[in-house]
N, C-alpha and C positions, 0 to 999 in steps of 0.2 A: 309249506314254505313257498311262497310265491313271490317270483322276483318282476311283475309287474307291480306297481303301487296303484292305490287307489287315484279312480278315474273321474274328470269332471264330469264322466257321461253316467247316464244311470237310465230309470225306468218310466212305464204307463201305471195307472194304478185305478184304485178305486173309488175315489171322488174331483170332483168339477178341481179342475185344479187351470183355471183362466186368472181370477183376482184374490188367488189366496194371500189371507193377512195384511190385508190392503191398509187397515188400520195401524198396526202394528208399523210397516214400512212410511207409512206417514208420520209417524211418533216421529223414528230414527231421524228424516229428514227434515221436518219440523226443528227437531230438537240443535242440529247440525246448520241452521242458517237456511234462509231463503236462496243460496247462492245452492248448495247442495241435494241431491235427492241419494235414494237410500239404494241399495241396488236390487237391481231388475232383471228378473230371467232375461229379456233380453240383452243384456249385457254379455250373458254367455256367447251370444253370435257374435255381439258387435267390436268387444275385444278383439284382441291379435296376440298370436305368438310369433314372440321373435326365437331363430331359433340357429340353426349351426352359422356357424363363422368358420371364414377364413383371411389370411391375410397375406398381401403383397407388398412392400413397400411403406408408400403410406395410406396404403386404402386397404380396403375392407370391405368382403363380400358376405351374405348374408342371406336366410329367409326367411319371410313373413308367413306366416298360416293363417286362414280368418274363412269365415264361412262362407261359402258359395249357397245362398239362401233358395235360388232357381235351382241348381241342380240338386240341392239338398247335401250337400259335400262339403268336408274341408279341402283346399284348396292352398297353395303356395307359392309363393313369386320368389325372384331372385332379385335383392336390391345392393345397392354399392356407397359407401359413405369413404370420406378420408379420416385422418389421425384429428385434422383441425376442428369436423364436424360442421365444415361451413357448406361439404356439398353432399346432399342425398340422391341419389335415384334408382326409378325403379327399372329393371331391367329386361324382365319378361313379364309376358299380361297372366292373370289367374288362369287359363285355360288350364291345361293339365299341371297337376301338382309339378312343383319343382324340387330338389334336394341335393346336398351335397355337392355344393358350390364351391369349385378351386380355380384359381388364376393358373395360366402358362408361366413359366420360366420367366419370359420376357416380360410378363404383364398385360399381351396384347390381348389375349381371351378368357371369357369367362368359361368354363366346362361346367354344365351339371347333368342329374340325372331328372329326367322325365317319365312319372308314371302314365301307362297306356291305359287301356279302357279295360284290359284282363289282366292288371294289375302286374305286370311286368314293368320292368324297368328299362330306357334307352338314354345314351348320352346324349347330350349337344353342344355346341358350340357355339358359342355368341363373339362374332366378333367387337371390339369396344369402339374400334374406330367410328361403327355406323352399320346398320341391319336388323335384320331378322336373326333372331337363334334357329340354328339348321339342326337336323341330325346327323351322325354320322352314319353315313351309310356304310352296308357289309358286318355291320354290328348286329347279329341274330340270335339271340337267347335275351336271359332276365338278368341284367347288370346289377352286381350289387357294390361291388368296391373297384376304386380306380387309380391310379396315380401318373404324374407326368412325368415324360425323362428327364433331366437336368437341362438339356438341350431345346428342348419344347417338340420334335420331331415325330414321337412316340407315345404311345400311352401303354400299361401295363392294365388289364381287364379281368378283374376276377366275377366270372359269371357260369350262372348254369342254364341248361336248356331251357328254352321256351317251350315249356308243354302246354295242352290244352288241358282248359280251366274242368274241373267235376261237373257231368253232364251234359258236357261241350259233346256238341255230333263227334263223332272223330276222336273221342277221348281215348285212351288203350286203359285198360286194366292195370291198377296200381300195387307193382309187384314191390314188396314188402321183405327185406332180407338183415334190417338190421335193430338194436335192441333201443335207440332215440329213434323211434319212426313217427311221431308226430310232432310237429309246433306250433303254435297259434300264429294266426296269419298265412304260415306255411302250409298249413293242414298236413295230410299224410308225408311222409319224409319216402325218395325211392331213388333208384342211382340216378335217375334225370334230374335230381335234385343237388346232386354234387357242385362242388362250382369250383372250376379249373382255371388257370392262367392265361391268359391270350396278350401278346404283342398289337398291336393294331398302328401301324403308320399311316400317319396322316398326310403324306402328301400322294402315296401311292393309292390309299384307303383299302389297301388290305389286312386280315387277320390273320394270324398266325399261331397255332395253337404253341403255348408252351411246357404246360404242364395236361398229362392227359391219363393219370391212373384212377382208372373208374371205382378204386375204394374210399379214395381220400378227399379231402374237401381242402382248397387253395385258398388263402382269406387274407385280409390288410398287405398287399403286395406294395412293395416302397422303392423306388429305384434306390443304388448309391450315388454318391454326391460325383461320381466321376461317371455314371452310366452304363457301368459295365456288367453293373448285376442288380438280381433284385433280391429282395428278402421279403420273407412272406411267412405265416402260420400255416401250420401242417397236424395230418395225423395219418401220414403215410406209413409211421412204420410205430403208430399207437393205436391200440382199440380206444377212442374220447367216449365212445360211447360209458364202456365197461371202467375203466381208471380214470376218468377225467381228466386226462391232461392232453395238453398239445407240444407242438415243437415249435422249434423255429430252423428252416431253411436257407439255402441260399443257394442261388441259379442264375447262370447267366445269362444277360438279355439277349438270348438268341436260339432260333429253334432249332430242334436238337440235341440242347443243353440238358443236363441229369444234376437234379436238386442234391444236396447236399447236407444234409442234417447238421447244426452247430450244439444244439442243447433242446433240452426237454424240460418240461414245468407240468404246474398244474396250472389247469384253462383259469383262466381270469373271470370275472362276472362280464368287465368294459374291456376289452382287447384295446392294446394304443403298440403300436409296433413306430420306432422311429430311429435315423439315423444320426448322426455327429456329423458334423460339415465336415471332418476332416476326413472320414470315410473309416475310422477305426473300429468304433462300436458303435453296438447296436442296443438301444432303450426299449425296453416291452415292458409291461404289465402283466404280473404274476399273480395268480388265486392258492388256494387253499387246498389241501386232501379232501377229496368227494365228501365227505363226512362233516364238513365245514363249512363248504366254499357256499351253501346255500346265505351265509351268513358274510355279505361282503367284507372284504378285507382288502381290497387290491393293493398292491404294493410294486415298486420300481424295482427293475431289476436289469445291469446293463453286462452284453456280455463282449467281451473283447477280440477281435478276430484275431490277432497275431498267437493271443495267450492261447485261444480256445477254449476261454471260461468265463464263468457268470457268475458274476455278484452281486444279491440284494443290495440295492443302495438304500432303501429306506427302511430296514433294519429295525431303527429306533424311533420309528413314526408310529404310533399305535393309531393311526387312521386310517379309512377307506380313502384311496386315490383314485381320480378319475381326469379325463380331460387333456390328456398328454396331450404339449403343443411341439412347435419344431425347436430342436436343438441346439445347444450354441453348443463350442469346444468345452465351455464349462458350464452352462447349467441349461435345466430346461422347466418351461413353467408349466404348472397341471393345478387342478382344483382338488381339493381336501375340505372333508367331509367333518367339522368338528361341534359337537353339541346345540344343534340346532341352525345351525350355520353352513357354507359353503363358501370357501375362499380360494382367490389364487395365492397362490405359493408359487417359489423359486429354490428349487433342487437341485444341490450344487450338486456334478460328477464325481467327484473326487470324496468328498466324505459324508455324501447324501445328508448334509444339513440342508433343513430346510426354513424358510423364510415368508413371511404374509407379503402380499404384495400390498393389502390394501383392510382397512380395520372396519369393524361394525357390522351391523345383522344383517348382511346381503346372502343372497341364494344366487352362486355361478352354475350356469348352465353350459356355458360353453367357451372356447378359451383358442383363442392364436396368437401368431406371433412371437418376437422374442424381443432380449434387451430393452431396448427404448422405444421400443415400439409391440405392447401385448393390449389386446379388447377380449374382453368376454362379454355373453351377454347375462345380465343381471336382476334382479329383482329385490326391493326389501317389503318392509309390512305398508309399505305407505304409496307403492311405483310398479307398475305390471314391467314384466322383461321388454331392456332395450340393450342396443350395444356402448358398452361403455369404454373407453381410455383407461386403461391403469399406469398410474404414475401418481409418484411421489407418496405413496401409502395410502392413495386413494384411488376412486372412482369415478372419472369426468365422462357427463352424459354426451352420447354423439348422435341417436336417433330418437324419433319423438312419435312411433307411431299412434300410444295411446293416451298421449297427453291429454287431448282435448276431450275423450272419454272419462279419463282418472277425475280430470279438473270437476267434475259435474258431480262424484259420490263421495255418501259420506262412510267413510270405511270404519269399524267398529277400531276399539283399540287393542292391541294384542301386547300382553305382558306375559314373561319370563315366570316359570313357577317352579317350586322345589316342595318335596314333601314326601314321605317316610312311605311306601309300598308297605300291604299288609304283615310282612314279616322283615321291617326295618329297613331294609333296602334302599337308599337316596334313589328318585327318580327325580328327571327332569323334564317340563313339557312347558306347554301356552296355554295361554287362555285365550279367549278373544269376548270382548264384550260388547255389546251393544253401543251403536256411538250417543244415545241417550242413555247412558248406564247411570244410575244414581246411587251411589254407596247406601250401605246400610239396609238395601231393598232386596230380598230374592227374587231369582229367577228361575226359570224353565232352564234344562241344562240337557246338553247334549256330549255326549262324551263321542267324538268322531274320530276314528279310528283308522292310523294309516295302513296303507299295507304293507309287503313284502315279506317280509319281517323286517327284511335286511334291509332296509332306507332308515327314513326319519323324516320326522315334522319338523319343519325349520320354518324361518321366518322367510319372509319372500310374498310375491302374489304371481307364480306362475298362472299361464294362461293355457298351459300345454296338456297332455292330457295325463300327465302323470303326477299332479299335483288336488290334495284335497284341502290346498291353502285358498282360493275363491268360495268352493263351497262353504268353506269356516264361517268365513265372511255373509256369505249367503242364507247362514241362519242368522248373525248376528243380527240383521239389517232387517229383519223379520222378530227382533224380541228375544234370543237366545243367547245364554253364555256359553259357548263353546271350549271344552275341555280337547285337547290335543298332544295326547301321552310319547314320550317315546319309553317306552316300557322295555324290558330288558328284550334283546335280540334286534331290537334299531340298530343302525351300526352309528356311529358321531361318536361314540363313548368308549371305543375302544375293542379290543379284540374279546378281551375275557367277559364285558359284559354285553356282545353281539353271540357270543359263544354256547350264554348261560343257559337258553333254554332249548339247545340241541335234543334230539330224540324227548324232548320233555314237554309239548306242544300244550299248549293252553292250560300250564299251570302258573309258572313266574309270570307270563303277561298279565294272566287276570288277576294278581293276585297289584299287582303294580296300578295297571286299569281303575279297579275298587278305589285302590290306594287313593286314587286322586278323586274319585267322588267325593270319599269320606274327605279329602281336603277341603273340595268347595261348600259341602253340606257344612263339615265344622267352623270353615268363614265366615259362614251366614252368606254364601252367593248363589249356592246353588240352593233351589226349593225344592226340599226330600220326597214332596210328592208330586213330582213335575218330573221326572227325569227320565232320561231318552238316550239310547245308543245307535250304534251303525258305522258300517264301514262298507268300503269295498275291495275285491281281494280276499287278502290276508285278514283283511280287517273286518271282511263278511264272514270269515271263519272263525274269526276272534268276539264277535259280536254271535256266534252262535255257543260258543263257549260262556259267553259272559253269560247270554240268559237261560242258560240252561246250569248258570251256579247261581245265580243271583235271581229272588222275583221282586226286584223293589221298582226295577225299571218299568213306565206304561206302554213306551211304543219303541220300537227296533227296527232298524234297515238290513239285510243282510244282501250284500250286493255281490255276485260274483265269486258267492262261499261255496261251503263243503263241512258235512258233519261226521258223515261216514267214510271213514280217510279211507278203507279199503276198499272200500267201491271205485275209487281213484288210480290206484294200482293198475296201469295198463291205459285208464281211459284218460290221462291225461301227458302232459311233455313230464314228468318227473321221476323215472324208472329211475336214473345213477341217482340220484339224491335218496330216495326211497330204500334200495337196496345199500347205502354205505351209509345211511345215518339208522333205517331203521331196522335193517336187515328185510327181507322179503317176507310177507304174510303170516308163510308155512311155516315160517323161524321163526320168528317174534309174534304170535298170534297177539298175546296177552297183550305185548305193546301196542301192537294195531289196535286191540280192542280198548285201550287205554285213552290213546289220542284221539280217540272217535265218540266218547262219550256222550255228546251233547246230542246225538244221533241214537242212541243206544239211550239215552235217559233224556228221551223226549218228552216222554210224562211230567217231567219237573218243569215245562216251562210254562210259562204265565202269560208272558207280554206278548202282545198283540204284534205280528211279526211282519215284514213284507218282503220278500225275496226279489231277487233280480237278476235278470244274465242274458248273453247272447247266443244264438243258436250255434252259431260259429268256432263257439272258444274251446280251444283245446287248452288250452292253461290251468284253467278249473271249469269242467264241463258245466255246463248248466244245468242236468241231475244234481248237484250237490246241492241246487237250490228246490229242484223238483223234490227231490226226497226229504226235505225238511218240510216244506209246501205239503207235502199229501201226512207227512207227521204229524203235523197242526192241525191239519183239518181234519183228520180224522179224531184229534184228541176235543174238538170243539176249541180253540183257541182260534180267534180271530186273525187271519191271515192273509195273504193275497200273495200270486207269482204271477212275474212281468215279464213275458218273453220277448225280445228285441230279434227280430228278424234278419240275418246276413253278418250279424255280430258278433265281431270278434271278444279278447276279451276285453280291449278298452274301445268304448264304442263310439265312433265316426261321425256319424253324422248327425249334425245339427237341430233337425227336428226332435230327435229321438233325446242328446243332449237336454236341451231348454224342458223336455217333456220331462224328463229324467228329476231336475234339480227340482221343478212344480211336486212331483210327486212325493218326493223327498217329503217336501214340506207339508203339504196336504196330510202326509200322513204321520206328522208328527204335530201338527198342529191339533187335528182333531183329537187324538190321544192322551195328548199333555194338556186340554183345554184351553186353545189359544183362538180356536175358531171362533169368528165373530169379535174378536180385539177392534 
């Protein structure tokens, strides 16, 4: 179960991969008008992500990400639009990434967070008047969440030490004492990895420790609406490790103050912690029993401070929730997760009805604001992510960063599909076809595969790196129908079918997967002897399942997988997941050796396979790829593994990106016979 999804970055491989399917990509754009061309790896650079939001008033802060092609980096500014969308700009230059952009009280500052060169984080502060964005000085550690006092005087810092980087002269020894001791990104987890509270005043610019017990970890710290206290996520008086769950606290903004437990939960996938203007309750976001929660569900839950109790507001929502925005007395807006789809909604307090803000096949990423004034930013099958107005049950566009990119390709067409899983089952997914598709004709098919489990393929064209909607597109544009399942344990569909294939890993998906070949074979779209799998993730786990049940498929991507689940055990972030869904090794042998089959029944596989991962990933080590890699090649089955160097699990930088999506293709090109189109 991997709760990263499949990434636009990928791998190197084994042939000339500069003018692949040059024929092909000239069909598509040919076919689409002289006005249009087909798309082009470099598109992958030259796109943007639009990506958090916030909002003041009638304006609206934001950031862009887009390639820094010199330093070989993605990079991020901070830009500002109003409600009217008559004024854009941009606010700091690409130099070091920016993130996590919030307005003062007043409106007069921009705050965000600034990555360093060792990958720590520092605030700043932009004044809007006129300047430079400063840092704030006296701020020493790796900032990861922040919030402002109602007043604008203060700031609340939840941050941990800045230690030096692995291999750094001067590194100390990485003492190791609890049971989640690694993360991807994070690498090893150790008590300098804890992150505590600090106060920090800004006119005096000191720090002031607030919370400081070196077992527990401090997180989404929120002043109240009068300033007297803050509330924040805890597991001061929980193992999160061992039980999964967190609390929620309350302490008052001043040091000295002694946290105060209100209620306890199970940890969410997307933590949203938020207060009521009126200072009564308190809004979080709630998850699942360990045994589950791999399998999104988040849900609303507001707890009262007079009563001292907590009640699921969303109750009778069988969606995944994400995106909490700020509060009104009576409702507050959040994005929901519904069968291919991603909308905002308005969640009244009082009897957690909920409401669409805005109708049709959009993908919300991100979400502020409230009443008459909410933007997220967006995307559908036809418009890479910008910030949009919601009003009146719709979506009015307010930034335009890739308009004049979009206006130039011709994007295949992406339709809605339904059709029966090998043992009956209604599943639902996409297609995407070639924008010279001509009915009646087969094609070369590719079944791509998202991950997590716990996401879903929706409609949309993120740009970000958690989305394998451009890629879709990116074989389309090259001659391919693209098959895009959500097969059971997606979440959009509900609790019980996110649920289905708990402890049961790579049976109901493949069997759902198939499902939809056998759909396109029996439409006459897909050509039975042309047909191609892959994923990343999950989806490179699920793609080692599929061909090690199936040999009909000619060429496979496995990106970022795992065959030998026990060999995982320890080497990766997922110990609580492992031990409450599948119990531990030494307990469940037979299960282990269950899940892990395609590992274990390497001999059955056929297709021509190509592995991928980065050296860095602790989410799914890059052995899960090695040890499929040396399976194959010792079986004689044609193979190849792509090692990405400083990579994490979704990978960064830009050369490696563009390199990635060529090889993709390369190597499904030559396997399905499309070389030389």
């Amino acid at each position: 179960m991997r709760t990263t999804l499949l990434t636009i970055a990928c791998g190197a491989g084994l042939f000339a991969v500069g003018a692949v399917g040059a024929v092909g990509a000239a069909g598509a754009a040919g076919a689409a008008g002289a006005s249009k061309r087909a798309l082009d790896a470099s598109d992958f650079e030259r796109l943007l992500s639009v990506e958090t939001l916030a909002c003041s008033g009638d304006w609206i802060v934001y950031t862009v990400e887009g390639s820094d092609l010199e330093a070989d980096e993605r990079k991020s500014s901070v830009w500002m639009t109003d409600f009217e969308g008559s004024t854009d700009l941009k606010l700091t230059a690409a130099g070091e990434s920016a993130s996590d952009p919030k307005f003062s009280p007043d409106g007069r500052y921009v705050s965000f967070l600034s990555e360093r060169k060792d990958e720590t984080k520092s605030l700043h502060l932009l004044d809007r008047r006129g300047g430079e964005a400063q840092p704030l000085d006296g701020i020493a550690g790796d900032v990861a969440e922040y919030a402002w006092s109602p007043d604008g005087t203060r700031l609340v810092i939840s941050m941990s030490e800045a230690a030096k980087g692995e291999g750094e002269k001067g590194a100390r020894p990485i003492v190791i004492d609890r049971l989640h001791f690694k993360q991807d990104r994070d690498g090893y987890l150790s008590a300098a990895d804890r992150t505590h509270l600090y106060l920090f005043d800004l006119a005096t610019k000191t720090l002031t420790p607030l919370t400081t017990d070196p077992q527990a970890d401090d997180t989404a710290p929120e002043f109240s609406p009068d300033g007297r206290h803050i509330a924040f996520f805890s597991n001061r008086t929980t193992d999160e490790d061992r039980t999964g769950k967190l609390e929620a606290d309350l302490i008052e903004a001043r040091a000295g103050a002694a946290p105060r437990k209100l209620t306890e939960f199970f940890a969410p996938n997307k933590p949203a912690l938020r207060w009521t203007p009126d200072g009564t309750r308190l809004l979080y976001t709630t998850g699942l029993e360990p045994r589950l929660n791999a399998y999104i569900q988040d849900r609303l839950s507001v707890f009262t401070l007079a009563e001292g109790k907590s009640r699921l507001l969303t109750e009778r929502l069988d969606r995944a929730l994400m995106g909490v925005s700020t509060a009104s007395d009576d409702s507050v807006e959040a994005i929901v997760e519904d069968d291919g789809v991603e909308l905002p909604v308005s969640v009244r307090l009082d009897t957690g009805e909920t409401q669409r803000l805005a109708t049709g096949k959009w993908s919300a990423a991100s979400i502020c604001g409230g009443g008459k004034h909410v933007a997220v930013v967006a995307s559908n099958d036809s418009s890479a992510p910008e910030v949009y107005a919601v009003e009146a049950g719709g979506l009015r566009k307010l930034s335009h960063h890739n308009d004049a990119e979009m206006a130039e390709i011709a994007l295949g067409g992406v339709e809605d599909i339904s059709f029966p899983s090998r043992d009956g089952t209604i599943i639902h997914g996409m297609m995407v076809k070639p924008a010279d598709y001509r009915p009646g004709q087969t094609y070369p098919t590719i079944l791509w595969i998202h991950g997590g489990p716990n996401e879903q393929d929706e409609h949309g064209l993120a740009i970000d790196a958690y989305s394998p909607q451009l890629e879709r597109q990116w074989f389309a544009a090259h001659g391919y129908v693209v098959l895009a399942v959500n097969y059971r344990g997606s979440s959009g569909r509900g609790a019980a079918f996110a649920q289905a294939i708990a402890a049961d890993w790579g049976h109901k998906e493949v069997a759902d997967l198939l499902g939809a070949v056998d759909y396109a074979v029996r439409e006459k779209i897909a050509d039975p002897h042309r047909l191609g799998v892959g994923g990343w993730s999950y989806g490179g786990i699920l793609t080692d399942y599929i061909i090690a049940s199936d040999t009909r498929f000619k060429a496979a991507v496995s990106g970022a997988g795992s065959a030998n689940q026990i060999s995982m055990y320890g080497a990766d972030q997922y110990i609580l997941q492992y031990n409450a869904e599948l119990q531990p090794p030494w307990a469940a042998t037979s299960l282990w050796l269950k899940v892990s089959y395609p590992f274990f029944h390497a001999d059955r596989i056929k297709t021509p396979t190509l592995f991928l991962g980065g050296t860095k990933d602790f989410n799914v080590p890059i052995a899960g790829g090695e040890q499929m890699y040396a399976s194959l090649r010792t079986l004689g089955v044609p193979t190849q593994l792509i090692v990405y160097p400083g990579q994490y699990h979704v990978l960064t930088r830009p050369s490696y990106i563009k390199d990635c999506v060529q090889r993709y293709l390369a190597w499904f090109d030559h396997y399905l016979g499309m070389t030389g189109r």
